[in-house]
C-alpha positions as CSV (number, residue, x, y, z in Angstrom):
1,X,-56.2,-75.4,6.8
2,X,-56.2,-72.1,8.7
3,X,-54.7,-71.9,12.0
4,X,-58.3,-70.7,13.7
5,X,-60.9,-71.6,11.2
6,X,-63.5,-74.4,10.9
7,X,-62.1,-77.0,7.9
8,X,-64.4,-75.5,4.9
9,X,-64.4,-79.4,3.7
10,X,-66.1,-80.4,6.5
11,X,-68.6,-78.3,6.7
12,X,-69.1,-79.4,2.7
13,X,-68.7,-82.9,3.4
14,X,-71.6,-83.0,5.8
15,X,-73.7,-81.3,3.2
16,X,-72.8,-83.3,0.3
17,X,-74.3,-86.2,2.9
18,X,-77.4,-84.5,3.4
19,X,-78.2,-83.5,-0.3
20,X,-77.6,-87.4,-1.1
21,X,-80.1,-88.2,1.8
22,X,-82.7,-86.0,1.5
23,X,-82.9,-86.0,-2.7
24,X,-81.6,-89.0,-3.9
25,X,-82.7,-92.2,-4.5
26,X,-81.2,-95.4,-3.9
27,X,-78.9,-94.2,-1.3
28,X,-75.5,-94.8,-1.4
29,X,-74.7,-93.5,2.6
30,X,-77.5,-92.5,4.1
31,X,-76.7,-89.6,6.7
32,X,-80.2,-88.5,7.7
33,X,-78.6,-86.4,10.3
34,X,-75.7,-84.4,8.4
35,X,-77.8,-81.2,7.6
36,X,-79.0,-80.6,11.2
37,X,-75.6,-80.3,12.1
38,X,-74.7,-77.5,9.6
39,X,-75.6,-73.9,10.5
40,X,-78.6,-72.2,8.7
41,X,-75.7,-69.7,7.0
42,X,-73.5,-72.2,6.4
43,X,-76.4,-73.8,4.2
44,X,-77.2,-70.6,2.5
45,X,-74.3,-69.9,1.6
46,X,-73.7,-73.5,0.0
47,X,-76.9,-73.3,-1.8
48,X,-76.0,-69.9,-3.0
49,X,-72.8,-71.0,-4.6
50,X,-74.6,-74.1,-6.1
51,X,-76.6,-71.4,-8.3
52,X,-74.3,-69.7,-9.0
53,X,-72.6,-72.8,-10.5
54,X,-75.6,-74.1,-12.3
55,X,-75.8,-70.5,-13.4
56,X,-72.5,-71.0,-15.1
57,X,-73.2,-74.2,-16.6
58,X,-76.9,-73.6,-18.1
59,X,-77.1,-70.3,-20.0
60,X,-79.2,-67.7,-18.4
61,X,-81.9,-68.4,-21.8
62,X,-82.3,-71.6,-20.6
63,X,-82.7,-71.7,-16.9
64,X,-86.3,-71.8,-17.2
65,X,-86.4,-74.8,-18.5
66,X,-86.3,-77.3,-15.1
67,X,-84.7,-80.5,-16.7
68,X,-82.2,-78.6,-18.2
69,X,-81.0,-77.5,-14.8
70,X,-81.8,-80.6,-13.2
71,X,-79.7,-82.5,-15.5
72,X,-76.9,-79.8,-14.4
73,X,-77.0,-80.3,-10.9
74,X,-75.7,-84.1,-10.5
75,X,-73.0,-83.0,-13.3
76,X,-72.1,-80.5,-10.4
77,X,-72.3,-82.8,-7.8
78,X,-70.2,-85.3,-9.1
79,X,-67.1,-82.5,-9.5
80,X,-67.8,-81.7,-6.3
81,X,-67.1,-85.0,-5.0
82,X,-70.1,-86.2,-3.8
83,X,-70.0,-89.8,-5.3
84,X,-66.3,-89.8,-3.2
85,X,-67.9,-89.1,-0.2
86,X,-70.5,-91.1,0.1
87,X,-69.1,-94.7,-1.3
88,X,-66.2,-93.7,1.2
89,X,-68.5,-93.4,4.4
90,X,-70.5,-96.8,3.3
91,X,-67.3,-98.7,2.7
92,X,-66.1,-97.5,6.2
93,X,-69.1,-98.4,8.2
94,X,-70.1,-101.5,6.2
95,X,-66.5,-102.5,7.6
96,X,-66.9,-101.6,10.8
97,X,-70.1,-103.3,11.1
98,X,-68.3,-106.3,10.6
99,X,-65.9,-106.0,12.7
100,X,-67.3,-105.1,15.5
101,X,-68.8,-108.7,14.7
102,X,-65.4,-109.8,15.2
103,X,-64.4,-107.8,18.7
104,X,-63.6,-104.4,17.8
105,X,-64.6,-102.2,20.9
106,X,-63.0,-98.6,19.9
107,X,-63.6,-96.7,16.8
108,X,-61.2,-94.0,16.6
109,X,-62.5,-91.5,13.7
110,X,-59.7,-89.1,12.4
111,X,-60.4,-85.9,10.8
112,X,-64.6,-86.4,12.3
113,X,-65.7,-83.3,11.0
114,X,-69.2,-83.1,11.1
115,X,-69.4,-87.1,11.5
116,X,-72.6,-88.2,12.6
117,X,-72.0,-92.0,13.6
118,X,-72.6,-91.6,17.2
119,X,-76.1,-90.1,16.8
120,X,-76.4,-92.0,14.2
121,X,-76.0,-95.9,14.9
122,X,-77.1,-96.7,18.3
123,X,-76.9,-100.4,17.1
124,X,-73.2,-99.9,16.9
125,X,-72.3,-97.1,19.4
126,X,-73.8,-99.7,22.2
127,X,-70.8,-101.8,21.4
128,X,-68.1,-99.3,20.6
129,X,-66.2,-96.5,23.1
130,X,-66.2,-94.0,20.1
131,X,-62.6,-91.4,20.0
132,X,-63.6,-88.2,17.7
133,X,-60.2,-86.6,16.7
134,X,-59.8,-83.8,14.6
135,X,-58.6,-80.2,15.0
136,X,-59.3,-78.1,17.4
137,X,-61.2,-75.5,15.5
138,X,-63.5,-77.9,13.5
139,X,-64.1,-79.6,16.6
140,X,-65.2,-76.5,18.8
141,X,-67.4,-75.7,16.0
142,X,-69.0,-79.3,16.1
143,X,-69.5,-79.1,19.6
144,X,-71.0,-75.9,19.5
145,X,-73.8,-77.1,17.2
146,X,-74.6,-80.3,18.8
147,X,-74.8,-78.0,21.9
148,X,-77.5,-75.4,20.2
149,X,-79.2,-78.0,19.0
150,X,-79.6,-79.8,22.0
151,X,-78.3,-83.6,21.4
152,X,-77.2,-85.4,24.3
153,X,-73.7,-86.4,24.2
154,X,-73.7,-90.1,24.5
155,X,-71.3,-91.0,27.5
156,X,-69.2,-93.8,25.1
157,X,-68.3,-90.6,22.6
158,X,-65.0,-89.0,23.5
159,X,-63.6,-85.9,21.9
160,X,-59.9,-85.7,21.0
161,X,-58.4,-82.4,19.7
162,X,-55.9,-82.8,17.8
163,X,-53.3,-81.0,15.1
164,X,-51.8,-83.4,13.1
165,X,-49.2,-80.9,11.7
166,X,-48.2,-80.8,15.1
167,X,-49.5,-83.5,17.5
168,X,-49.2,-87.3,17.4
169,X,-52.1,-89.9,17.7
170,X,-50.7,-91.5,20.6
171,X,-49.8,-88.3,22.5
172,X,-53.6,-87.1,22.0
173,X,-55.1,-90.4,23.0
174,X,-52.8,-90.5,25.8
175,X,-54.9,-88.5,27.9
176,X,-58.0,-90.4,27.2
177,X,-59.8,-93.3,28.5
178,X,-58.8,-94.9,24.8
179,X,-57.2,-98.6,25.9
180,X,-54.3,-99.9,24.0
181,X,-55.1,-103.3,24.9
182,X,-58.7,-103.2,23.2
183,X,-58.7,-103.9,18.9
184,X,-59.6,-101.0,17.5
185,X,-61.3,-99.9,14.1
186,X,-59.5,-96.4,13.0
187,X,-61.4,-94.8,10.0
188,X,-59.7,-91.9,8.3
189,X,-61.6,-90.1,5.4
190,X,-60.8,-86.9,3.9
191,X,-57.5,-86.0,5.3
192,X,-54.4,-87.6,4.2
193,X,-54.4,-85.6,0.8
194,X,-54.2,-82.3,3.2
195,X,-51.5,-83.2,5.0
196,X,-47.6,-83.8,4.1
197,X,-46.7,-87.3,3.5
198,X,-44.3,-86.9,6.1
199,X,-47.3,-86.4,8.4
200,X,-49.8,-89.0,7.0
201,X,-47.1,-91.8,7.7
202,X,-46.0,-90.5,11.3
203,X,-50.1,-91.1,12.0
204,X,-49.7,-94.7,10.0
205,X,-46.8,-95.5,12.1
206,X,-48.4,-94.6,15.5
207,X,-51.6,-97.2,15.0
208,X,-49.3,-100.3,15.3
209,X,-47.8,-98.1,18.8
210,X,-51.3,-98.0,20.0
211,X,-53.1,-100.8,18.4
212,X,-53.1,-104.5,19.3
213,X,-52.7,-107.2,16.4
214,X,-56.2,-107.6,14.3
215,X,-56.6,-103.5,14.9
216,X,-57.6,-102.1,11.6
217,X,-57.2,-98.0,9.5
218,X,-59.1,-97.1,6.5
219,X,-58.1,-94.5,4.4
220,X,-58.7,-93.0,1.0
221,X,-56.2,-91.4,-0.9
222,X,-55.6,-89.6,-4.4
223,X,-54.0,-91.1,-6.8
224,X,-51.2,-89.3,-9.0
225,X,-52.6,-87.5,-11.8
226,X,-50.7,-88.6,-15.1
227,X,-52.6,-86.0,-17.1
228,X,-54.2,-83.4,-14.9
229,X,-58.0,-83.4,-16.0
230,X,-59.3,-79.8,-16.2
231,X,-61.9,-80.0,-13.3
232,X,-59.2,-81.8,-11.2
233,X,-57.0,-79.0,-12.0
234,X,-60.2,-76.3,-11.3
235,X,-60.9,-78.5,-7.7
236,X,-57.0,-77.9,-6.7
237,X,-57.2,-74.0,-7.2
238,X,-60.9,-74.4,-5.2
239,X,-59.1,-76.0,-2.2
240,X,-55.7,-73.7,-2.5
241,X,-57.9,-70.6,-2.3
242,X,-59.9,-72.0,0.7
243,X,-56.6,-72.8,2.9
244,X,-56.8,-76.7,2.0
245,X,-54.5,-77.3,-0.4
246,X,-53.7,-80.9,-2.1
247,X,-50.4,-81.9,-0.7
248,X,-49.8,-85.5,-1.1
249,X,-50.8,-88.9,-3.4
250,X,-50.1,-92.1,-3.2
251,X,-49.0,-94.8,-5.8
252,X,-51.1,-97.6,-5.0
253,X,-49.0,-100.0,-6.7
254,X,-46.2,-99.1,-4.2
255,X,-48.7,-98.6,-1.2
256,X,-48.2,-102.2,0.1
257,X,-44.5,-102.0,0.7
258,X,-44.4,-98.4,2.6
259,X,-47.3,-99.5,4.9
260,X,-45.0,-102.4,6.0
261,X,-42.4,-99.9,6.5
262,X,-44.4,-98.6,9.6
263,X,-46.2,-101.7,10.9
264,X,-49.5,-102.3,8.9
265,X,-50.7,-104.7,5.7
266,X,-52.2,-103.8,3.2
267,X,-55.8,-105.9,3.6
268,X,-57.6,-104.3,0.5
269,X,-56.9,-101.5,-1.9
270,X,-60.1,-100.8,-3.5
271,X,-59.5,-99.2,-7.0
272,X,-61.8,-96.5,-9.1
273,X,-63.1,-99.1,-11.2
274,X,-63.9,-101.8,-8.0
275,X,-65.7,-99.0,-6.3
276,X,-67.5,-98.0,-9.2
277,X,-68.9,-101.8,-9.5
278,X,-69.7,-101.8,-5.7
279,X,-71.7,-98.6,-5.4
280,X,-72.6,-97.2,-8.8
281,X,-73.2,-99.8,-11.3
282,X,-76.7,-99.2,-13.1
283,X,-77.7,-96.1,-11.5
284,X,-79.6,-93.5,-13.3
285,X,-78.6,-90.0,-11.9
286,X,-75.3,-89.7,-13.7
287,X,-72.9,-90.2,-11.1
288,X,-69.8,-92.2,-11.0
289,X,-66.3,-93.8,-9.2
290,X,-63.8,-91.2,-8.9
291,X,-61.1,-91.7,-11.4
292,X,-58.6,-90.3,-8.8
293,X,-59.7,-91.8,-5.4
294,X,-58.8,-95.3,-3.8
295,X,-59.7,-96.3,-0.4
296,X,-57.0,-98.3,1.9
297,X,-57.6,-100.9,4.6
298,X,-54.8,-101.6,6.5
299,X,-54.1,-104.1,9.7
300,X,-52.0,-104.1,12.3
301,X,-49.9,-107.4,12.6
C-alpha cells in the first residue's frame, strides 16, 4: 500500500462485513458494528461503484426489472470476496473463543483495519488485553473515526503501529504492556498476500520469539493459481491499480514443513472445499468457498 494512505481493503473489508450484516440472512460473521466505522463518503463511494458494476453486468434494458439485479448483486459480492471475508472472521473468533476457554489472555490482531472485536465482544474483551497492530496510516484513520463517533476506548485495547515492510512484531510490541510470558491468540487476516514472503515469514518467525508454548497465529493465504481464472486475473489488476498488489502464495502442501522452519506447527489447514462445508453448505443466495483461499492455524511449540 501507499506510504500515507489508509489501506483501501480495509476500508472494503469492513463494508463487505456490514452488507453481510445488515442484508443477509443466516449470517455467516455477524459484524453489526463494521458500517458505523466507515465514513459517510467512504460508503458513497462504495455504493457508487457497486452500481456501476451491476450496471455492467445487467444491460441498461433490463435494470428495471428488480430480480434481475438482485440476482446480480451476490454474483458481485462473491468476486469481491465477501464469502472470504466473512468465513475468515468466524473461523478466527470461533477459535478464539475457545481458547480463551483454555488460558489465552492476549489477542494480538495483525493488519486490524477496521476490526471491530473490541466493541464488539465484551464477553471476550473482559478476558483478553487486546494488541491492534497495523500500519500507521490505517490506524490513524481508525482512531479518528472511533474518536468522531464517540466510542470509548476500552482500557484492555492497545494500539500498535506498525510497518511490516519495515518493522518487526517484537520490536513494536516491545514498547507495550504486551507480556511474553502470557499465551497469546495472534489472528492475521488479509495481509500475508500483500506482503513479500520474505516479510510474511520474518512475522511467523517472531511469534515463537514472543510467544510461550500453546500460543497460537491464524492466517489465510492464496493459493497458487494453476490456470488464472479471469475474475482472479480482473481482482489482481483491481488491487495493482489501488497500491495493494498480490505479492505472495503459498503451497499448502509444503506449508507444514516451512512453518517448522521458524518455530510453529501446522494445527489445521482448512482447504476451499472444508470451508465451503463449514460455512456455506445449503445456502440459497449464491455464494460460495473461495477456490483460491485457505486459512492456517499454527502453534507455537
Amino acid at each position: 500500500m501507499k506510504e500515507n494512505q489508509v489501506s483501501l481493503t480495509a476500508i472494503m473489508t469492513a463494508y463487505l462485513r456490514a452488507y453481510h450484516a445488515m442484508h443477509d440472512t443466516r449470517k455467516i460473521f455477524d459484524d453489526v458494528l463494521a458500517y458505523c466505522l466507515i465514513p459517510e463518503e467512504r460508503r458513497a463511494l462504495i455504493e457508487q461503484g457497486f452500481s456501476r458494476a451491476l450496471q455492467m453486468r445487467v444491460p441498461e434494458s433490463d435494470l428495471a426489472c428488480s430480480d434481475r439485479e438482485a440476482n446480480a448483486l451476490p454474483s458481485l459480492l462473491q468476486a469481491m470476496g465477501l464469502p472470504h471475508v466473512l468465513s475468515r472472521s468466524r473461523y478466527t473468533e470461533d477459535n478464539l473463543d475457545q481458547a480463551v476457554k483454555e488460558g489465552v489472555e492476549q489477542y494480538v490482531i495483525l493488519g486490524a483495519g477496521l476490526d471491530t472485536f473490541a466493541f464488539r465482544r465484551p464477553d471476550l474483551l473482559s478476558r483478553l488485553q487486546v494488541f491492534e497492530v497495523d500500519h500507521p496510516a490505517t490506524q490513524a484513520f481508525k482512531r479518528n473515526r472511533l474518536a468522531e463517533l464517540g466510542w470509548e476506548i476500552p482500557a484492555n485495547l492497545h494500539f500498535v503501529p506498525v510497518d511490516f515492510t519495515k518493522e518487526s512484531l517484537a520490536d513494536a510490541l516491545a514498547g507495550t504492556s504486551y507480556d511474553s510470558r502470557r499465551k497469546s491468540f495472534f489472528s492475521w487476516l488479509g495481509v500475508t498476500m500483500y506482503l513479500t514472503r520474505n516479510e510474511v515469514f520474518a512475522t511467523l518467525r517472531s511469534i515463537p520469539h514472543i510467544a510461550p508454548v500453546g500460543s497460537a497465529v491464524i492466517f489465510d493465504y492464496f493459493v497458487p493459481e494453476k490456470a488464472a481464472a479471469p475474475h482472479m486475473k480482473e481482482m489482481r489488476e483491481d488491487l495493482r491499480k489501488i497500491g495493494e498488489p498480490i505479492k505472495t502464495t503459498f503451497d499448502p502442501s509444503t506449508l507444514a514443513v516451512e512453518l517448522e522452519r521458524v518455530g510453529l506447527r501446522l494445527h489445521e489447514n482448512v482447504s476451499p472445499s472444508d470451508i465451503q462445508e463449514r460455512y456455506f453448505q445449503s445456502r440459497t443466495d449464491g455464494y460460495v468457498a473461495s477456490k483460491h483461499v485457505c486459512f492456517a492455524w499454527a502453534v507455537v511449540e
